[in-house]
C-alpha positions in Angstrom: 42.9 40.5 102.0 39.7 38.3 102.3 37.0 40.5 100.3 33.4 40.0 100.5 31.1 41.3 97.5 27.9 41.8 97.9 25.7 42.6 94.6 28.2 40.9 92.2 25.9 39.6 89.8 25.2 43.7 89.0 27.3 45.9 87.0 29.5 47.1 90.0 29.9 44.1 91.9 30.8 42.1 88.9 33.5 44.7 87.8 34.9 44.7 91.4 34.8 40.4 91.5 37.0 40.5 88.3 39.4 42.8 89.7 40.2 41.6 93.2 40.5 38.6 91.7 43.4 39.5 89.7 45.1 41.1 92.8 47.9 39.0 94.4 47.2 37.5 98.0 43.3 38.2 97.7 40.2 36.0 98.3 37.1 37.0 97.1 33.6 35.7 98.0 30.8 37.1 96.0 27.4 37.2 97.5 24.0 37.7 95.2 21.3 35.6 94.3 22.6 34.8 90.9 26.2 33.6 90.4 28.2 36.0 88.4 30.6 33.7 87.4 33.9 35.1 88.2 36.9 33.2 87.7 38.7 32.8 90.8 35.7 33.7 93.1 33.6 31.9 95.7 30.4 32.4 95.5 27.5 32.4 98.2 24.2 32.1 96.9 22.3 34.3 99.5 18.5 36.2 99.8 19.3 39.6 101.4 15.5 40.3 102.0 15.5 37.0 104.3 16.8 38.5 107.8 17.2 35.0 109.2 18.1 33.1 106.0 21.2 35.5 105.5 22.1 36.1 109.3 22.3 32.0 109.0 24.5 32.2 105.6 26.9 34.5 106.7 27.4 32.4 110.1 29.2 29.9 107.6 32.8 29.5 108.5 33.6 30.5 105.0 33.3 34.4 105.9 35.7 34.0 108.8 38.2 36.4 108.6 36.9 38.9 106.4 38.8 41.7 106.0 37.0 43.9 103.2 33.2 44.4 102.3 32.0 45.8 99.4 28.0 46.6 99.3 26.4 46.8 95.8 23.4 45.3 96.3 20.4 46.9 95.0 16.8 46.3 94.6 15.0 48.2 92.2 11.1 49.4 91.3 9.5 47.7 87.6 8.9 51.2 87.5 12.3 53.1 87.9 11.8 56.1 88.0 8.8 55.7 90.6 11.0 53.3 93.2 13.4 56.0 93.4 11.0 57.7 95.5 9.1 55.0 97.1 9.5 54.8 100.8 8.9 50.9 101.1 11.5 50.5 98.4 14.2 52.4 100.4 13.0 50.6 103.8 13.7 47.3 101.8 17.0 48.4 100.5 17.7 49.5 104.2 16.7 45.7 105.5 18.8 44.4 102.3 22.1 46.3 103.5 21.7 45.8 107.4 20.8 42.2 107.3 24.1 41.9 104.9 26.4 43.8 107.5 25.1 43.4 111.2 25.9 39.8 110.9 28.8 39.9 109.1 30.4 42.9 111.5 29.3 40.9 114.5 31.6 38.0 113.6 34.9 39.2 112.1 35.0 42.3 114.1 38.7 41.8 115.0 39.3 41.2 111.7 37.3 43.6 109.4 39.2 46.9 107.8 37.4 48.3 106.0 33.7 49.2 103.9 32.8 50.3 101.0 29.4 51.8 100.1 28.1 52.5 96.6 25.5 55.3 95.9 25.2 57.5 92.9 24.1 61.1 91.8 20.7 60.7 93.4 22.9 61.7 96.6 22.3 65.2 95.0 18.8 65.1 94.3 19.0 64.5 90.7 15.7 62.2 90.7 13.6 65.2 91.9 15.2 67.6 89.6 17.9 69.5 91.7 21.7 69.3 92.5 24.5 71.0 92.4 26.4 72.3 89.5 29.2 70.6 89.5 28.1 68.1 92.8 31.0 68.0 95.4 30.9 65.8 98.5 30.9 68.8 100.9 27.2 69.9 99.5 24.5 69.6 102.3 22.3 66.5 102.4 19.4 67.2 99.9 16.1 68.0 101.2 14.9 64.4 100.4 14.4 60.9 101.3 16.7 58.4 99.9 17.6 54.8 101.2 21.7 56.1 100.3 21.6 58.4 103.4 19.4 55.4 105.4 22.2 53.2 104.6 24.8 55.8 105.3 23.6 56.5 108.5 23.7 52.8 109.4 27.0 52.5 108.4 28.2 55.4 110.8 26.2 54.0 113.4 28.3 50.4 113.1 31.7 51.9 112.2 31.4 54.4 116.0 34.3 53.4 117.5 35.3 50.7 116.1 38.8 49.3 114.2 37.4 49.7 110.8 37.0 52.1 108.2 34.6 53.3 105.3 34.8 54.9 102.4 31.5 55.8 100.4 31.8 55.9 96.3 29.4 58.2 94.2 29.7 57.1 90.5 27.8 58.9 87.8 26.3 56.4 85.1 28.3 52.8 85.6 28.6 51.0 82.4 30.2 47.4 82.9 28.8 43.6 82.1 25.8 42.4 83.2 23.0 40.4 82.4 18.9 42.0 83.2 20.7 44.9 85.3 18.2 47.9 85.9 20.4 50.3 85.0 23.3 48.9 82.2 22.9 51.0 79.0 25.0 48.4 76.8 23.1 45.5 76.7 19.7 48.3 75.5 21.9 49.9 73.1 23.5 46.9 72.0 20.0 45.3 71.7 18.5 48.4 69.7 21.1 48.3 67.7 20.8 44.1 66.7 17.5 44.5 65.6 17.4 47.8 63.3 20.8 46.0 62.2 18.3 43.1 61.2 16.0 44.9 59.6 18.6 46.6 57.2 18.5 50.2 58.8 21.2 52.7 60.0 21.7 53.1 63.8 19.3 56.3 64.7 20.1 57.6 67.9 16.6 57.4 69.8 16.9 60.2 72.3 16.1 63.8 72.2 17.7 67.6 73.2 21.6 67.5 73.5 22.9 67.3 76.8 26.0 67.6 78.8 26.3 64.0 80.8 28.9 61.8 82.6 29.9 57.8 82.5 32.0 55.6 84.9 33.7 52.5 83.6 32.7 50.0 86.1 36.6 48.6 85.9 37.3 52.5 87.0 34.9 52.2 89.6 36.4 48.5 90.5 39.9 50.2 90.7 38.5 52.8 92.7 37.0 50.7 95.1 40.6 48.9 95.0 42.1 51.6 96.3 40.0 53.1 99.1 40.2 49.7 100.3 43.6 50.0 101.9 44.7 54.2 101.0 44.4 56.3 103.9 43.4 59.0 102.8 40.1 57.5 101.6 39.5 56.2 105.3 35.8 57.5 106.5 35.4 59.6 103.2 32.7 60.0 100.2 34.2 60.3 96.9 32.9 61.3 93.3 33.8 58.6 90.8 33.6 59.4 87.2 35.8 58.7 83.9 37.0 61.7 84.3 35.4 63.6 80.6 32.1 64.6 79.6 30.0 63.6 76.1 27.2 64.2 74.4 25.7 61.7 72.9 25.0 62.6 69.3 28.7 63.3 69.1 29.9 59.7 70.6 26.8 57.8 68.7 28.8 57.5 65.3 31.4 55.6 67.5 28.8 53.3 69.1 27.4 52.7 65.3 31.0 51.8 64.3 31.6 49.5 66.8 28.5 47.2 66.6 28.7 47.3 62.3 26.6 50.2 61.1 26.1 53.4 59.8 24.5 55.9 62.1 21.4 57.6 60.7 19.6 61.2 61.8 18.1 60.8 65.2 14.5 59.9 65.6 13.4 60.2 68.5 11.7 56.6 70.6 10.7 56.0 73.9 12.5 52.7 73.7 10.4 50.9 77.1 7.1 51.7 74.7 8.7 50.2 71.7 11.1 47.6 72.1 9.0 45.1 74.5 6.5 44.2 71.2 9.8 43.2 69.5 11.3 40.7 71.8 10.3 38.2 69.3 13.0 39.5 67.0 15.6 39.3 69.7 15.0 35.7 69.8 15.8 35.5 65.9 18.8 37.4 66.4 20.1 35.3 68.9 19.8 32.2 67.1 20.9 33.4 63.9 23.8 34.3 65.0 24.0 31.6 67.6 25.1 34.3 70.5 25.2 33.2 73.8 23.2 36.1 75.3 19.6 35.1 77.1 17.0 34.3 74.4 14.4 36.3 76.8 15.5 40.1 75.6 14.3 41.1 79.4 16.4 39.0 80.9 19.3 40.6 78.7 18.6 44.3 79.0 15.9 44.2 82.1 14.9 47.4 83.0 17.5 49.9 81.1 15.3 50.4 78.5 13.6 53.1 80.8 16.8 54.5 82.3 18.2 54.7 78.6 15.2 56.9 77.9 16.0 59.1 80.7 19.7 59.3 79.9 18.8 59.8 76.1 16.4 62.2 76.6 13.7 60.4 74.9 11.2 61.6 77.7 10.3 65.0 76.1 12.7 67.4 78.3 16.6 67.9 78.4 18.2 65.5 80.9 19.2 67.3 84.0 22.7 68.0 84.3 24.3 66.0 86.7 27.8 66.7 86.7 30.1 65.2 89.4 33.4 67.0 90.3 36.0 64.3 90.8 38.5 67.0 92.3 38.8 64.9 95.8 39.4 62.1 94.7 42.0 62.8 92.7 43.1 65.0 95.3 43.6 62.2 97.5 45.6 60.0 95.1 43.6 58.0 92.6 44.2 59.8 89.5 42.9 56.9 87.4 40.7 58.1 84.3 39.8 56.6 81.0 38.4 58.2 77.6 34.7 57.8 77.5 34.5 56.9 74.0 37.3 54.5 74.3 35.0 53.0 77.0 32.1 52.4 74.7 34.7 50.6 72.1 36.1 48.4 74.6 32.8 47.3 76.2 30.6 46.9 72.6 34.0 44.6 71.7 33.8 43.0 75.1 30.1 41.9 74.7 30.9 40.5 71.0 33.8 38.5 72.0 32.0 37.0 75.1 29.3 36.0 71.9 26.1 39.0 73.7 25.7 41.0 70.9 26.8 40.0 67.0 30.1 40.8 65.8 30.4 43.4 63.1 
């Protein structure tokens, strides 16, 4: 299996670098802008948004043979919640994926297997407040314009008739490693937590109304992605991905406390993109005191989660929208993988301290 990884300096492609890595007879090539640093990886420093520039990097003998491709790329708004529905944004995100697989199709088509696409709830129209309850795979397109379904479309369109396969992946929430992602809750709530930490306050959980939500492990996902890869039954399918439980987060935010060394106090409510920007300063101090190894620059740590954590949170004013993914294909077809949700955030929070990103408790 020769696997290329596109987006694996993001949440999902770093998660599926780490694991094909770790799979017997496997060569991996990740391909982003940024090196993600994968042990046992190749990486290919390339600028998707540069037709010519990337058509000429992936001519490189080192793609020959490819067997697997796995699309994570993603470009994103400053403004999140606005990009979601800009229409240059999804044409560039369009130009990102086809300039990533029409030349990498056109020269290992005799040896190519198989695709795999990422997308996410938005596939139900959660960012303009409708979907499903639960979301299945079999629900009509939504009556909106999203670069998921330009992609998709794209992907049919090159698949037609040929040997390969496809499988598309819908994960609800992704929480993995990764450094400035858009949309990576740990490093904001890790961040959040360093600096009331420093200032000799409990952990107050920011957000708002209870709600009902859904997370995906990113090594979940990366298994997931593992499997469709080569199962048969995930050949030319869309699957939910999720851990497989729901939460609420004032009943897993005690855990979170616990795990990064505090106590966790009543909520107070805080949009955290108004308020945490003016103390970047204080980042900086925590990162030299305790001499981590995370990015000085707090922006370049959390990027733009601290918007998407106020969404999630429910720091915005109004109840999230539920968004709940039924994972009853999936499973269905054979990957029964599932992991507890708050064993997830006790893993990743130790994960982040022992890699020297957040300080230990």
């Amino acid at each position: 299996m020769k696997v290329v990884i596109f987006g694996a300096s993001g949440v999902v492609g770093h998660a599926a670098a780490e694991h094909f890595a770790g799979l017997t007879q496997c060569e991996v090539i990740t391909v982003s802008r940024r090196s993600p640093k994968v042990p046992g990886t190749t990486h290919a420093s390339v600028d998707l948004a540069d037709r010519s520039g990337s058509a000429r990097a992936l001519a490189d003998p080192l793609f020959d043979g490819t067997t697997h491709v796995i699309y994570a790329a993603l470009e994103e708004s400053a403004n999140l919640f606005a990009g979601w529905r800009d229409p240059e944004l999804m044409a560039r995100n369009l130009r990102l994926f086809c300039n990533a697989l029409d030349p990498l199709v056109s020269a290992n088509g005799g040896t190519l297997e198989h695709v795999n696409l990422l997308q996410g709830a938005k596939a139900y129209g959660l960012h303009v407040g409708r979907t499903p309850m639960p979301a299945k795979e079999n629900a009509p397109r939504a009556d909106h314009d999203n670069f998921y379904f330009l992609q998709e479309d794209v992907l049919r369109t090159l698949a037609g008739d040929a040997r390969w396969s496809w499988t598309i992946l819908r994960p609800q929430v992704v929480f993995g490693e990764s450094l400035g992602s858009p949309m990576n809750l740990l490093p904001a709530i890790g961040v959040y937590a360093a600096l009331e930490r420093q200032r000799g306050r409990p952990l107050a959980f920011p957000g708002g109304i209870r709600s009902v939500q859904e997370a995906t492990d990113a090594r979940l996902l990366a298994r997931a992605l593992a499997w469709a890869a080569v199962a048969p039954a995930a050949r030319d399918q869309t699957f939910n991905v999720t851990n497989g439980d729901v939460y609420d987060w004032h009943e897993v935010w005690p855990t979170i406390a616990e795990c990064l060394g505090m106590e966790a106090g009543e909520p107070a409510p805080l949009r955290l993109a108004d308020a945490m920007p003016a103390r970047a300063g204080e980042w900086t101090e925590v990162v030299d005191h305790y001499r981590l190894q995370a990015p000085r620059d707090m922006d370049a740590f959390v990027g733009a989660s601290w918007q998407y954590a106020d969404l999630l949170f429910g720091s915005l004013g109004s109840r999230p929208l539920p968004a709940l993914l039924s994972s009853v294909k999936i499973r269905q077809a054979g990957f029964g993988d599932a992991i507890d949700t708050e064993a997830m955030f006790r893993q990743w929070f130790a994960r982040f301290q022992e890699l020297g990103l957040l300080p230990r408790p």
